[in-house]
MMTF fields as JSON, N, C-alpha, C and O atoms, coordinates in Angstrom:
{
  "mmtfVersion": "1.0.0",
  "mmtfProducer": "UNKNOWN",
  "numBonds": 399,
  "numAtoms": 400,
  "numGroups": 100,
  "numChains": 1,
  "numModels": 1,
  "chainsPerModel": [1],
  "groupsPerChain": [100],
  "chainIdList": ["A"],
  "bondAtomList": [4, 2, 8, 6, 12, 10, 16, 14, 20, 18, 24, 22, 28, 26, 32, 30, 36, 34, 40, 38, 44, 42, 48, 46, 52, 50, 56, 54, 60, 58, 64, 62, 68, 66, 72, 70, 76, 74, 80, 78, 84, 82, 88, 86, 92, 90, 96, 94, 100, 98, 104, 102, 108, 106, 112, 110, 116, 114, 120, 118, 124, 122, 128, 126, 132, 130, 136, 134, 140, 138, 144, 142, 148, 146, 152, 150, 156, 154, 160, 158, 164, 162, 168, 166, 172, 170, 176, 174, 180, 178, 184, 182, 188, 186, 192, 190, 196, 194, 200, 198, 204, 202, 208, 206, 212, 210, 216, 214, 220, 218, 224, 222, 228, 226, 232, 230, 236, 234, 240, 238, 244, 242, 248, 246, 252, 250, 256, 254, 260, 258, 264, 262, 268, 266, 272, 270, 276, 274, 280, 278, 284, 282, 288, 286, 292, 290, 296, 294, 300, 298, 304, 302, 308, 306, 312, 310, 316, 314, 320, 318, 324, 322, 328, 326, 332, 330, 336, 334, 340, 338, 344, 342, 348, 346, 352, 350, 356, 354, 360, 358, 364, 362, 368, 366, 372, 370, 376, 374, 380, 378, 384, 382, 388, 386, 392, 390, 396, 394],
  "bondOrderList": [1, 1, 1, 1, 1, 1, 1, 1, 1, 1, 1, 1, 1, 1, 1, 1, 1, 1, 1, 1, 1, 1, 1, 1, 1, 1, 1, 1, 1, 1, 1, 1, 1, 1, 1, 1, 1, 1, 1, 1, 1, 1, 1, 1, 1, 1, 1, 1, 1, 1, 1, 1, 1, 1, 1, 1, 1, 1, 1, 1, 1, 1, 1, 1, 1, 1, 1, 1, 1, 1, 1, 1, 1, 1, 1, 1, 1, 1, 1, 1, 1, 1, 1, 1, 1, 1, 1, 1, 1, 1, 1, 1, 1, 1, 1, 1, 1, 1, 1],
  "groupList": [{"groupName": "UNK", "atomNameList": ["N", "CA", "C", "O"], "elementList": ["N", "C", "C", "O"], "formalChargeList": [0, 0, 0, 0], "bondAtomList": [1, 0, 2, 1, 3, 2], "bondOrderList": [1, 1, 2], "singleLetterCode": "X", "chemCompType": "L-PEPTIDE LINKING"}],
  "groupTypeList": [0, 0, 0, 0, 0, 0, 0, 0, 0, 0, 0, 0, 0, 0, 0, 0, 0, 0, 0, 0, 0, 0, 0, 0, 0, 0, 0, 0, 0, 0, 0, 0, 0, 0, 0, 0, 0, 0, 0, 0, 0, 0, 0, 0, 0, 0, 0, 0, 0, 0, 0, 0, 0, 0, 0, 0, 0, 0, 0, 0, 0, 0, 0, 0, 0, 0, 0, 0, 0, 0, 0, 0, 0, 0, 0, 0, 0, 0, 0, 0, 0, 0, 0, 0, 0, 0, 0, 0, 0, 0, 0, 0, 0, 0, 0, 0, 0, 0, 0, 0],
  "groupIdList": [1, 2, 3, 4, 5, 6, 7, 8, 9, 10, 11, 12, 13, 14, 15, 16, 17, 18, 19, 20, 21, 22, 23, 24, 25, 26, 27, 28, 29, 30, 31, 32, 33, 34, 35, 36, 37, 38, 39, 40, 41, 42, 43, 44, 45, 46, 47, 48, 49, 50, 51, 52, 53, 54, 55, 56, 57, 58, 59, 60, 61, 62, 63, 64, 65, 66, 67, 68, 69, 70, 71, 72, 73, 74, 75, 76, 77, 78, 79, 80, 81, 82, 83, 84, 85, 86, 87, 88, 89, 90, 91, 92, 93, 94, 95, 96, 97, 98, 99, 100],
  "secStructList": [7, 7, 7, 3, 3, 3, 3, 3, 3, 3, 3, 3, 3, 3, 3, 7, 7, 1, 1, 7, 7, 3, 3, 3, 3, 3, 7, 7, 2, 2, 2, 2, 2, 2, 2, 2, 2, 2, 7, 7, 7, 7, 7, 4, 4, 4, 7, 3, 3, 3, 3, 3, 3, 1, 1, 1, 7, 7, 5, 7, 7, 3, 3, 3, 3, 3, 6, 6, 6, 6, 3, 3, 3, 3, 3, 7, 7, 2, 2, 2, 2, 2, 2, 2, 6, 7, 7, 6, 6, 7, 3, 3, 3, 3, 3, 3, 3, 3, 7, 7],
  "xCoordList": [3.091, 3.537, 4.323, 5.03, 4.16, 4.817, 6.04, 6.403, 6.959, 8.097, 8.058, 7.208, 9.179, 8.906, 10.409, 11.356, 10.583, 12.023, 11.646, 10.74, 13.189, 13.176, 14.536, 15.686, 14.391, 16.227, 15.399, 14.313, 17.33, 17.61, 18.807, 19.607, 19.529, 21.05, 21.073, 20.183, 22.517, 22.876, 24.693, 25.258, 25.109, 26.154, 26.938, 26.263, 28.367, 29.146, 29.493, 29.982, 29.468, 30.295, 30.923, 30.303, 32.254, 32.757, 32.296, 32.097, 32.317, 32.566, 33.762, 34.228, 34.504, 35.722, 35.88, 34.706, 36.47, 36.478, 38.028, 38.833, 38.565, 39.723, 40.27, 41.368, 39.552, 40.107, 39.83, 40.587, 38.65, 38.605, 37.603, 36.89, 37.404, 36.413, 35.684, 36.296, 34.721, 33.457, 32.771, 33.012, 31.913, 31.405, 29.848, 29.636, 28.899, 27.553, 27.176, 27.764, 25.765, 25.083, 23.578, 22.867, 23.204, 22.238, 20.587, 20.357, 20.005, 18.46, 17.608, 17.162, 17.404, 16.23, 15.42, 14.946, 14.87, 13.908, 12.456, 11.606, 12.366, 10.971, 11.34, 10.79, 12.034, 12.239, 12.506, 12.341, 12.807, 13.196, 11.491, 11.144, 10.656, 9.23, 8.45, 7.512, 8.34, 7.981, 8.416, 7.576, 9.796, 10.06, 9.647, 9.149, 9.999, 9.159, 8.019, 7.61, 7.3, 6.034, 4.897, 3.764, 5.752, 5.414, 5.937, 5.068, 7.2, 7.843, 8.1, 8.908, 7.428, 7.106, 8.263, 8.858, 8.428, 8.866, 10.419, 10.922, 10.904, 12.572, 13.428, 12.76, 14.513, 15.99, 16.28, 15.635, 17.731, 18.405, 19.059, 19.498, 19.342, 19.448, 18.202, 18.304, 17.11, 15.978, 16.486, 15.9, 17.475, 18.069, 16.546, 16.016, 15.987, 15.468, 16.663, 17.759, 16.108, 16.949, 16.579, 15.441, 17.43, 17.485, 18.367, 19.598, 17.829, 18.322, 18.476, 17.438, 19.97, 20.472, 21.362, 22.137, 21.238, 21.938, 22.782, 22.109, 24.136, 24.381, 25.345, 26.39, 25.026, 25.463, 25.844, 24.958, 27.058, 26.62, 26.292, 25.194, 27.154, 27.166, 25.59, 24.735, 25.192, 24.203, 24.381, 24.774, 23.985, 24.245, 23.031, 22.05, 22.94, 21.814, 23.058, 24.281, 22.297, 22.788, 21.482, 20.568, 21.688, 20.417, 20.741, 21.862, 19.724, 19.67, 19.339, 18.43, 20.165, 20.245, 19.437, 19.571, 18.508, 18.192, 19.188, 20.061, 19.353, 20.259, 19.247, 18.242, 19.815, 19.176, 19.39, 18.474, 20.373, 21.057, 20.217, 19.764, 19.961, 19.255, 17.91, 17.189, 17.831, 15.876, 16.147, 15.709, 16.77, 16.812, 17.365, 17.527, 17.902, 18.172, 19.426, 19.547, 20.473, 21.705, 21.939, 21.271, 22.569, 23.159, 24.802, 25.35, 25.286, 26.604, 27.103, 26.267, 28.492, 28.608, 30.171, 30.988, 30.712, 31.257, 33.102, 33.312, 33.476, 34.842, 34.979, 35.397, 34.507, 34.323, 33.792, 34.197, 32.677, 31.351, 32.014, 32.17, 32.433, 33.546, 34.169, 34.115, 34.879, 35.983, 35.626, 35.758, 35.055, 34.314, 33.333, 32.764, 33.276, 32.097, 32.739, 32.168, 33.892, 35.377, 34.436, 34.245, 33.851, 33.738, 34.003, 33.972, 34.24, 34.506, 33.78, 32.801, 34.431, 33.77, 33.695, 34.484, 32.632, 31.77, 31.259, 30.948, 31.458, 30.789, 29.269, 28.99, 28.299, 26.96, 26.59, 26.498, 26.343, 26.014, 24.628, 23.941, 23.623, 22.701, 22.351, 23.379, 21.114, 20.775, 19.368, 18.519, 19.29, 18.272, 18.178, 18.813, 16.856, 17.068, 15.991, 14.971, 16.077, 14.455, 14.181, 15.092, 12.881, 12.915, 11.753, 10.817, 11.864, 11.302, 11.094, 11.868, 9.725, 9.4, 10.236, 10.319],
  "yCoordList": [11.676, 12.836, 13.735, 13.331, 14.72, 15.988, 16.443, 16.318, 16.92, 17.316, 18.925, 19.815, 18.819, 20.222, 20.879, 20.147, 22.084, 22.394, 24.219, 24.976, 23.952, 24.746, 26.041, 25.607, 27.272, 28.045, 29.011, 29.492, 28.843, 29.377, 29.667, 28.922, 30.672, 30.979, 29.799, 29.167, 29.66, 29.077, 29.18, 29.24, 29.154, 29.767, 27.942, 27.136, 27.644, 26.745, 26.461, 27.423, 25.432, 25.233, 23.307, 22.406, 23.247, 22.525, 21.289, 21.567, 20.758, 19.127, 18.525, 18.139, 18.392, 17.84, 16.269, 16.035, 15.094, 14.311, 13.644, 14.237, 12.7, 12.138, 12.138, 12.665, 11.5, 11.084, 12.226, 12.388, 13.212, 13.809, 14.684, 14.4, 15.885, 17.107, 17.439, 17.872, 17.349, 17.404, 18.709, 19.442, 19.115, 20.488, 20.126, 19.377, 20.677, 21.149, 22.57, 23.586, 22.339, 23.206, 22.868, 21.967, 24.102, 23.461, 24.47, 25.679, 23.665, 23.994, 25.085, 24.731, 26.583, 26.816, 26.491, 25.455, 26.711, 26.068, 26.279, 25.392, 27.365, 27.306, 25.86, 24.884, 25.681, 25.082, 23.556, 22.754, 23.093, 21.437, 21.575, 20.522, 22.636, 21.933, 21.902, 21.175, 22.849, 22.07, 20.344, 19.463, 20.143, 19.059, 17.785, 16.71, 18.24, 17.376, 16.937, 15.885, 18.085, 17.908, 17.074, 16.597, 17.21, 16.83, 15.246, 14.422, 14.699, 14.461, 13.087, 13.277, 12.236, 11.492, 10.33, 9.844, 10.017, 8.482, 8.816, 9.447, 8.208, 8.636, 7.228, 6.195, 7.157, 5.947, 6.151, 6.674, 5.406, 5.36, 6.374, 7.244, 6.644, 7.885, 8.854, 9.958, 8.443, 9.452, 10.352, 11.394, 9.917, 10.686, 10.866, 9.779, 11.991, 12.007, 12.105, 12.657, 11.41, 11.914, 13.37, 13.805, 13.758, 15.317, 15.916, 15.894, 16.296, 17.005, 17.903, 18.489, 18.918, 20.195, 20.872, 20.206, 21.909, 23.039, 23.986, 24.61, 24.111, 25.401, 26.228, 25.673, 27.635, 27.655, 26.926, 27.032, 26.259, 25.569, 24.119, 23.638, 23.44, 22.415, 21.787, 22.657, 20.605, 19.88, 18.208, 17.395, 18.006, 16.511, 15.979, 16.723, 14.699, 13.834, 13.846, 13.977, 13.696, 13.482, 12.9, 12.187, 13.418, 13.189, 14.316, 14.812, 14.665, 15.297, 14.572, 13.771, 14.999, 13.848, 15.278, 16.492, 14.449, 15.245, 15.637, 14.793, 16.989, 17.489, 17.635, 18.336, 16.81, 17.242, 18.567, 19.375, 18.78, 19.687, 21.036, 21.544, 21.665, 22.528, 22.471, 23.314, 21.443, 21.059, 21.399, 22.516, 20.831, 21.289, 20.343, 19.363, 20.316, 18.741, 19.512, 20.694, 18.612, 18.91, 18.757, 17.759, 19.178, 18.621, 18.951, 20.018, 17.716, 17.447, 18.211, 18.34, 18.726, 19.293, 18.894, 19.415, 18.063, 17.54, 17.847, 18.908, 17.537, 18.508, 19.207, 20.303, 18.205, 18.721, 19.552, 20.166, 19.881, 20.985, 22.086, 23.112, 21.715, 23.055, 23.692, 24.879, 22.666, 23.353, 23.951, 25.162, 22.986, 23.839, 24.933, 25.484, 25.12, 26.468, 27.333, 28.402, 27.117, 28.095, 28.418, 29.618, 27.401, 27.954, 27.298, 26.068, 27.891, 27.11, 27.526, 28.221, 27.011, 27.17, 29.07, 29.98, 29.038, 30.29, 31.844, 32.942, 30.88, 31.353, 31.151, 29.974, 32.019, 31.803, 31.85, 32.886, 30.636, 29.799, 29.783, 29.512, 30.075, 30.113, 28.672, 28.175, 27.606, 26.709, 26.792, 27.667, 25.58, 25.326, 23.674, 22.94, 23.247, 22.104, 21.283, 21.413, 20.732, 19.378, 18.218, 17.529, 17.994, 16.71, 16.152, 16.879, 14.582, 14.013, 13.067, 12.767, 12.092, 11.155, 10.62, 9.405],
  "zCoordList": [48.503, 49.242, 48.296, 47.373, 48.562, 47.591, 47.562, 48.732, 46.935, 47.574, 48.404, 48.397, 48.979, 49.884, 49.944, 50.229, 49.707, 49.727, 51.03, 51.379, 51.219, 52.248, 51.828, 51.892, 51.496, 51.91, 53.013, 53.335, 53.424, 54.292, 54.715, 54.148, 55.722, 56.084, 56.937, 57.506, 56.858, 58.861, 58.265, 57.173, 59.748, 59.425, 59.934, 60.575, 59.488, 59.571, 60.64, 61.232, 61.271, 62.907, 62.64, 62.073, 63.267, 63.183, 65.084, 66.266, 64.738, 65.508, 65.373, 64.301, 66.91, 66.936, 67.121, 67.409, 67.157, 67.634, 67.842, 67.124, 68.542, 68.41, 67.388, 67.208, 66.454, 64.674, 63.792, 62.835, 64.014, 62.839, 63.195, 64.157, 62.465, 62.552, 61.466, 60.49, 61.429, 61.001, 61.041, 62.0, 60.088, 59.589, 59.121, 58.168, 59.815, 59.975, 59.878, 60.249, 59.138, 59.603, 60.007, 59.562, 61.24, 61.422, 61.122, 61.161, 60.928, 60.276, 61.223, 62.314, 60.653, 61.77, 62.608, 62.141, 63.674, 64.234, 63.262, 63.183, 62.681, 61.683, 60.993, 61.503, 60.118, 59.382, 59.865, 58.946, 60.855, 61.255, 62.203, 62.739, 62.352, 62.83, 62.194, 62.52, 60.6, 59.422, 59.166, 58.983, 59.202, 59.028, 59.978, 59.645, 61.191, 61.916, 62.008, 62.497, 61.34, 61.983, 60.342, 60.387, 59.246, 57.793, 58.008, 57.726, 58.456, 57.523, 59.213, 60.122, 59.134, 60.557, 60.472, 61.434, 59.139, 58.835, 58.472, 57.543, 59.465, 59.439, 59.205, 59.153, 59.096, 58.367, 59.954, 60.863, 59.867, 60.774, 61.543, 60.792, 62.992, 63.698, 63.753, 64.287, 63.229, 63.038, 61.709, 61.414, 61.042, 59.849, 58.451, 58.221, 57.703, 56.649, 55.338, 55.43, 54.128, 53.48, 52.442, 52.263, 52.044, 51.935, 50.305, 50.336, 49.293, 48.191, 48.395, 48.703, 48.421, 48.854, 47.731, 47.043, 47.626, 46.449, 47.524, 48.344, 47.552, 48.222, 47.202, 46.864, 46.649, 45.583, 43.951, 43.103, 43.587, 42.419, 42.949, 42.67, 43.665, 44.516, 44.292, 44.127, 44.273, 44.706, 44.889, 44.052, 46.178, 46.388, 46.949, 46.986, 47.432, 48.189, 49.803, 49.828, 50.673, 52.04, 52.906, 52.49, 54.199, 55.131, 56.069, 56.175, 56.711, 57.763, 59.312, 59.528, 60.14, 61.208, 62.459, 62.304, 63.806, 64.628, 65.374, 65.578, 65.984, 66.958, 68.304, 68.426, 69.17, 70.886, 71.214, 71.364, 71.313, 71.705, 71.481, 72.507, 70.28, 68.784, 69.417, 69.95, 69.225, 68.892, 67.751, 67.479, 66.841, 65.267, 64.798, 65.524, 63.248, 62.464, 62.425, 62.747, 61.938, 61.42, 60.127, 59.856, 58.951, 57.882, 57.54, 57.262, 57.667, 57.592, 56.178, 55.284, 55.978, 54.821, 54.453, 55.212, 53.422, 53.33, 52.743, 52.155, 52.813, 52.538, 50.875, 50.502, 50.233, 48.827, 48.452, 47.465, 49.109, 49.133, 49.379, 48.716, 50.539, 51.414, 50.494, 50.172, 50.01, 49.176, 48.026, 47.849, 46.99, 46.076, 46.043, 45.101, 47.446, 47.336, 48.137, 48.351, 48.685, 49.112, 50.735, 50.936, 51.883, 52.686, 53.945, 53.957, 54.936, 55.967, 57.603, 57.876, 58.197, 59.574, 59.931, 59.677, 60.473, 60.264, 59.852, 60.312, 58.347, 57.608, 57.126, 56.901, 56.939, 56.682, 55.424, 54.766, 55.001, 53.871, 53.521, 54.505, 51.934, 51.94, 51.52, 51.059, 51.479, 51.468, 50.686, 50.852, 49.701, 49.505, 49.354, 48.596, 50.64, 50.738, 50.56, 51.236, 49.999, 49.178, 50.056, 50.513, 50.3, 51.178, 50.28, 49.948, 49.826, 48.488, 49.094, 50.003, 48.731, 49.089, 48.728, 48.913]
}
């Protein structure tokens, strides 16, 4: 299987919980039914895993499904945040790899 990369905007939104808050963004709908519809064989949570660049930044993560969306999520991590100076909603450009 080939690799396939995807950019695109989406803008930052935070997730609250008891212990701690959490920062996503989430995937177009063009773009998570490409993925869905390529990309069948999923990890745990239905999570793919996922090579992402946002500005200089590049890490490995996964992208997890959102019910909610009909779209995937990708978690973005405080370091990222910080080093790429951004936070909750702000619209962030993405370029994201999905590799056998």
């Amino acid at each position: 299987m080939e690799e396939h990369s995807f950019k695109f905007e989406s803008s930052v939104w935070r997730w609250d919980s008891d212990k701690a808050s959490w920062f996503f963004l989430t995937l177009p709908l063009p773009v998570a039914e490409h993925v869905r519809f390529f990309f069948l064989r999923r990890r745990g949570f239905g999570s793919i895993p996922v090579k992402v660049q946002i500005v200089a930044s590049q890490w490995k993560t996964s992208i997890f499904p959102d019910k909610k969306s009909g779209s995937f999520i990708l978690p973005l991590k405080a370091a990222i945040r910080s080093a790429e100076r951004f936070g909750e909603g702000d619209l962030v450009e993405v370029c994201l790899t999905i590799s056998p």
